[in-house]
N, C-alpha and C positions, 0 to 999 in steps of 0.2 A: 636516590631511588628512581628506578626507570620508570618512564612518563606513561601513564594507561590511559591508553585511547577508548574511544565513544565504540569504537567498533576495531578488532585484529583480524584482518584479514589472511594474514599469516597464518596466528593460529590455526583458522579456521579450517584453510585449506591444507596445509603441512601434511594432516596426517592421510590426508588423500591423495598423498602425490604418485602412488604405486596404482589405483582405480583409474587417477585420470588419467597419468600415462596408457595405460592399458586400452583405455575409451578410445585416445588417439588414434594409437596403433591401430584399434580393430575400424575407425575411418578414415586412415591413409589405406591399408590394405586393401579397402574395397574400393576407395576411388571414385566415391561419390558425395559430394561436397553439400548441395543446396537439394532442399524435399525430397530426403532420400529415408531409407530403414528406420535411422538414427530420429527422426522428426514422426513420424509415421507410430513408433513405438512409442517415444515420449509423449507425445498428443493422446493414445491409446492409455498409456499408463497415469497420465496425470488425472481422468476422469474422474475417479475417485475420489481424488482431492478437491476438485470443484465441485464434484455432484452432479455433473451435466453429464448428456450423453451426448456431448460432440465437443475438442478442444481445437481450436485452429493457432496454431503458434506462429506469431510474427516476429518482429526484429525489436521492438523494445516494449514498456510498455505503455508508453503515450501516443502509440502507432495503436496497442492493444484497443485504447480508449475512443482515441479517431473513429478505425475502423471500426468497432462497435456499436458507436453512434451512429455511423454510415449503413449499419448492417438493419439499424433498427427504421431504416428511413429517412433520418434527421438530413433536412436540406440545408442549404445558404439559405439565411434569414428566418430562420425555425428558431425559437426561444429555446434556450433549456437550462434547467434551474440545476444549479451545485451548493455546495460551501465554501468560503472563504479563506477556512483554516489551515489547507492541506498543499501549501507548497504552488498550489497555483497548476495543478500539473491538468488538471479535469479543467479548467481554464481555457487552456492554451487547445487539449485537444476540442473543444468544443469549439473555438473560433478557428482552428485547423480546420473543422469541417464544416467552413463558411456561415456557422450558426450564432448566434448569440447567449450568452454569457449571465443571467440572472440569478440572484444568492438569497437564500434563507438562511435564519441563522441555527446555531445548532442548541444543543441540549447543554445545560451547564455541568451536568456530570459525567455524560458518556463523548463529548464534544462530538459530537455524530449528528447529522441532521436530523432537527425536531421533526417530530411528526406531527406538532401544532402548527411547528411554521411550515412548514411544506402544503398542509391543508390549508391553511388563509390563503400561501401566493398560488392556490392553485384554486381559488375563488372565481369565477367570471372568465375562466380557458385564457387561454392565448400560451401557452407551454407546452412543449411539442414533445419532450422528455424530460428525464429526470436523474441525474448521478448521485448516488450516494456512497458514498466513502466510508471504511472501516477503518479507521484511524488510530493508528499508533499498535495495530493488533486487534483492538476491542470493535466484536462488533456493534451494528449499527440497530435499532428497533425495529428491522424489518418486516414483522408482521403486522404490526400497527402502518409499517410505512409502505407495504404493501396494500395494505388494505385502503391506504386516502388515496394510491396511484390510482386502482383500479375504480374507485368510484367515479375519478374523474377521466376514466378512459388515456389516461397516459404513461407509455412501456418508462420499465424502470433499468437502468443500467448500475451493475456495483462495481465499484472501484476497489480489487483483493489486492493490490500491491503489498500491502501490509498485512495483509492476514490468511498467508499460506496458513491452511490448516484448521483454522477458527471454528465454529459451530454454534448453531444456535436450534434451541428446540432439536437436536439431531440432526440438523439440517448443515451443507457446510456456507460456509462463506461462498459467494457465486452461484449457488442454486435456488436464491430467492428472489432475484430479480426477472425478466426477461434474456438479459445479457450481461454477461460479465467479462473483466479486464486485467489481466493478472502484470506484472514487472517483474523478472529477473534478474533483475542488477545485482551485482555482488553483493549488497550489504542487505539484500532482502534477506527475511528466514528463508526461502529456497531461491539463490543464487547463483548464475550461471558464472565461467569466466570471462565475460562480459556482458552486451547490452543483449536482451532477451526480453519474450511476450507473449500471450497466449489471450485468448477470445474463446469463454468459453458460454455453452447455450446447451440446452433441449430442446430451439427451435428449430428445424431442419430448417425455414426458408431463411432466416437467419445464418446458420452455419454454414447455409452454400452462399450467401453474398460476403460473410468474412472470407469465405476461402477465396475468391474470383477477384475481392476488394482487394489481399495482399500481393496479390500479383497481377498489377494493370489492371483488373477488371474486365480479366477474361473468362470467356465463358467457355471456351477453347480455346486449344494456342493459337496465339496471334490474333484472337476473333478477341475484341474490346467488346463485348456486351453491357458493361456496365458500368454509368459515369463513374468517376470519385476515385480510382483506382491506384493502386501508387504499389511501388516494387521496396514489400516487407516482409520477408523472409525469416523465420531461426534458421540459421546454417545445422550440417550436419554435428561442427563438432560440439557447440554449444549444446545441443540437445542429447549428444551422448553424457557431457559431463553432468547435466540435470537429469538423466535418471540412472551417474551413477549416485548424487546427495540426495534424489526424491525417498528412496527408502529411510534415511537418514531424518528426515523432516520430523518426524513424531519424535524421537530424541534430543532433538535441538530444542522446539518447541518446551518441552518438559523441561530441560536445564533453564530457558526464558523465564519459565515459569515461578523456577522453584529461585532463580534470583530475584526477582521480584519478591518474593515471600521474604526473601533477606530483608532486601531497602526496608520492605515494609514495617518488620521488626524492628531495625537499628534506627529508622526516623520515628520511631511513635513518641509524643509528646514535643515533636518539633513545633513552629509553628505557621511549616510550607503549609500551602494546599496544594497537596498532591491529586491526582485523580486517581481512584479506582483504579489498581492496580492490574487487575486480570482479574473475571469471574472464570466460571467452569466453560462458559460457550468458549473465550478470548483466548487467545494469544498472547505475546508481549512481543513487539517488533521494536520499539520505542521507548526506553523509561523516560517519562514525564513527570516534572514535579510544578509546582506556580509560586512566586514570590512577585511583591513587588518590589521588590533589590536584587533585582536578577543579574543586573550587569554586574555589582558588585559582586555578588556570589561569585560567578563565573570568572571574575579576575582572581579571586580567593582562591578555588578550584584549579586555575591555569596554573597559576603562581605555584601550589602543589605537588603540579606534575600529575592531575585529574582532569580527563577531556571533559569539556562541555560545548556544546551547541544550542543552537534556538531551532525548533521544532513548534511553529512556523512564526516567524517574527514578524513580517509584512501583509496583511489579507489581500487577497484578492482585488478585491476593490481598490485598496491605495494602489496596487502597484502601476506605476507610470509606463510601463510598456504595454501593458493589455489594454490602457485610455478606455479604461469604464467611463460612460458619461453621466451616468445617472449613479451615483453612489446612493446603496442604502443604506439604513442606520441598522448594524448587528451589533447590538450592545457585547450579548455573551462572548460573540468570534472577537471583537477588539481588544475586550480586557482579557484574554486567555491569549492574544497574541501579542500584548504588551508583555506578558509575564510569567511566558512558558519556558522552560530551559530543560535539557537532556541532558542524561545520568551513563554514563558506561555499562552497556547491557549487552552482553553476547555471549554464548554459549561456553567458551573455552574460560573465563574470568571463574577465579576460584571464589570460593566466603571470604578469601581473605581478604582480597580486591574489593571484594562488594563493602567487607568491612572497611577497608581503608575510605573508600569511597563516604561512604557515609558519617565515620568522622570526620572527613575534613568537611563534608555540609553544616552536618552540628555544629563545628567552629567556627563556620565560615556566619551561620546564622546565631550564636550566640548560645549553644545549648552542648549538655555537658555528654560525653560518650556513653553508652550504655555497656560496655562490655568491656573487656582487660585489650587493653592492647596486644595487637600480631606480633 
C-alpha cells in the first residue's frame, strides 16, 4: 500500500498545472520580474482575506514577522512577548529585529496564548509588543487579548501563517491586531511555488514603513530613510501563481474542514487528547492529536506507511540556539510539546485515507475500528 504523507504536494498542485503555466506565460510576456502588476494585484486582491486595507508582500514569512515588528516600532533591546509552542519561528524574527524574546504560556484548549497569561507578564510594563499566533488553523481569543493589549498601551502583532482564511466574530484572522504576518510556503492552506509573505495593516504609517522596510529602507530610490531595512521582495512570479490558488482558498479550507469532521468521528472513544478540532471561526492547517506514547504511535504509524510529525516538539525556551537565559516555567506549552503529534490532513486525501488513517491510530493505541473496512 502506498505510503500517505502528512501533506502531497503533488496532489495539490497537479490539477493546476494548466493556470500556473498560463501565470508564467502572462509574466515572461511582460518582462517584468520583481514589484511589478503581478504583486500590485495580489497585495490588492488578498485584502480581503486579511481584512486590512493595506497588504505589503515580502519574500517569506519570517521576513513578514521581522518587518512587522519593525513597522510597529520595535527596536534592539525592546521586550516582546510570544509563545513557546509554534516552531520557534516569532522567536527568531523577534531577535532578527534586535529585540528580545519573552513567553507566556498558552491556553490548554485552544493552545493559543492565554489572555490570563499575557495580562500578568504585562503587569508593571517593560513589553514593547506582543505576537500572537493562531496555531494549527484555530484562532486565537483575540478580543479578550485585545482588550489586556490596549489597557496596557502595547500594539499587538498576529501571526496568520496557519490561518489563511479563519474568522472570528466575522472578523478575519489579521484584522485584529495592529499588524499582521502572513507565510506562503507551499504547505500553507494558501501556498505559493516557493518561499512567499505578506504584512498586512489598516495602519497607513505602518503600511508605509513595511513598504520602505522591504526594500533597504527607502524612502525613495536610493534615499535610505529608514534604519532596519533589508531587500524582501515577492517576485512577479510567485504572486501570479497565489492569485491563481487565492480564489481556491475557501474550497480547500472546506475539504480541511470537513476532514477533520472524519478524525473526529473514527477517534471518538479513543483515548488521545486530541484538541478541538475546528469551531466555525477556524480553519484546519494542522491535524493535532496528544498522547503520552507518542513516539510509539508514531513508529506504529511509519511502520504503516502513515506520515506523522511533531507539531512542535522543542519550546522556545529549550531550544539551544536561541540561548534564552532566563527560562520560564510554562507548564501547559511543555506538556503539549512533550506529546503533540500530527495526523495527514490536506485537501486532495479522500474518507478513505482519513479512514485508513485512523485505524491504524486505533491500533496503534489499543482501540477497536469503528467502521467496515475500505
Amino acid at each position: 500500500m502506498k505510503n500517505l504523507p502528512i501533506n502531497d504536494l503533488d496532489r495539490h498542485f497537479k490539477p493546476l498545472r494548466e493556470e500556473l503555466a498560463s501565470a508564467t506565460q502572462r509574466v515572461l510576456e511582460r518582462g517584468w520580474y520583481i514589484l511589478g502588476p503581478e504583486v500590485q494585484e495580489f497585495e490588492r486582491e488578498f485584502r480581503d482575506c486579511s481584512g486590512t486595507s493595506e497588504v505589503v508582500s515580502v519574500a517569506n514569512g519570517t521576513d513578514a514577522l521581522e518587518i512587522g515588528l519593525r513597522s510597529l516600532g520595535v527596536r534592539a533591546g525592546d521586550r516582546v512577548l510570544t509563545t513557546a509552542n509554534a516552531g520557534a519561528y516569532s522567536s527568531m524574527a523577534i531577535l532578527a529585529a534586535g529585540a528580545v524574546p519573552v513567553f507566556a504560556d498558552v491556553d490548554p484548549e485552544r493552545l493559543t496564548l492565554s489572555p490570563g497569561a499575557l495580562a500578568q507578564a504585562l503587569v508593571g510594563g517593560g513589553v514593547q509588543a506582543v505576537v500572537v499566533t493562531h496555531l494549527y488553523g484555530r484562532m486565537a481569543e483575540m478580543p479578550e487579548l485585545m482588550r489586556v493589549a490596549k489597557r496596557h498601551g502595547v500594539p499587538v502583532l498576529e501571526d496568520c501563517a496557519q490561518a489563511h482564511g479563519a474568522r472570528l466574530a466575522g472578523k478575519p484572522a489579521g484584522s485584529w491586531g495592529h499588524v499582521s504576518a502572513y507565510s506562503f510556503y507551499p504547505t500553507k492552506n494558501l501556498g505559493a511555488l516557493g518561499d512567499g509573505g505578506a504584512v498586512a495593516t489598516s495602519l497607513p504609517e505602518v503600511a508605509r514603513a513595511a513598504r520602505e522596510l522591504r526594500q533597504y529602507g527607502w524612502s525613495t530610490k536610493y534615499h535610505v530613510g529608514r534604519p532596519g531595512g533589508r531587500n524582501s521582495r515577492l517576485d512577479e512570479l510567485q504572486a501570479a501563481y497565489l492569485r491563481v490558488m487565492l480564489p481556491k482558498l475557501e474550497g480547500w479550507n472546506k475539504r480541511r474542514g470537513e476532514i477533520a469532521g472524519v478524525y473526529a468521528r473514527e477517534l471518538t472513544g479513543t483515548d488521545l487528547m486530541m484538541e478541538r478540532l475546528t469551531g466555525k471561526s477556524d480553519v484546519v492547517h494542522l491535524l493535532v492529536c496528544r498522547s503520552n506514547r507518542r513516539d510509539a504511535i508514531r513508529n506504529q504509524l511509519l511502520a504503516l506507511g502513515v506520515g506523522c510529525e511533531f507539531h512542535y516538539p522543542i519550546p522556545d525556551h529549550f531550544q539551544p540556539g536561541l540561548a534564552i537565559q532566563d527560562r520560564p516555567r510554562l507548564a501547559v506549552t511543555e506538556a503539549w510539546c512533550a506529546e503533540t503529534f500530527t495526523l495527514p490532513c490536506f485537501p486532495e486525501m479522500t474518507d478513505t485515507e482519513v479512514c485508513r488513517v485512523a485505524d491504524a491510530l486505533r491500533n496503534a493505541v489499543g482501540a477497536p475500528a469503528v467502521h467496515a473496512a475500505a
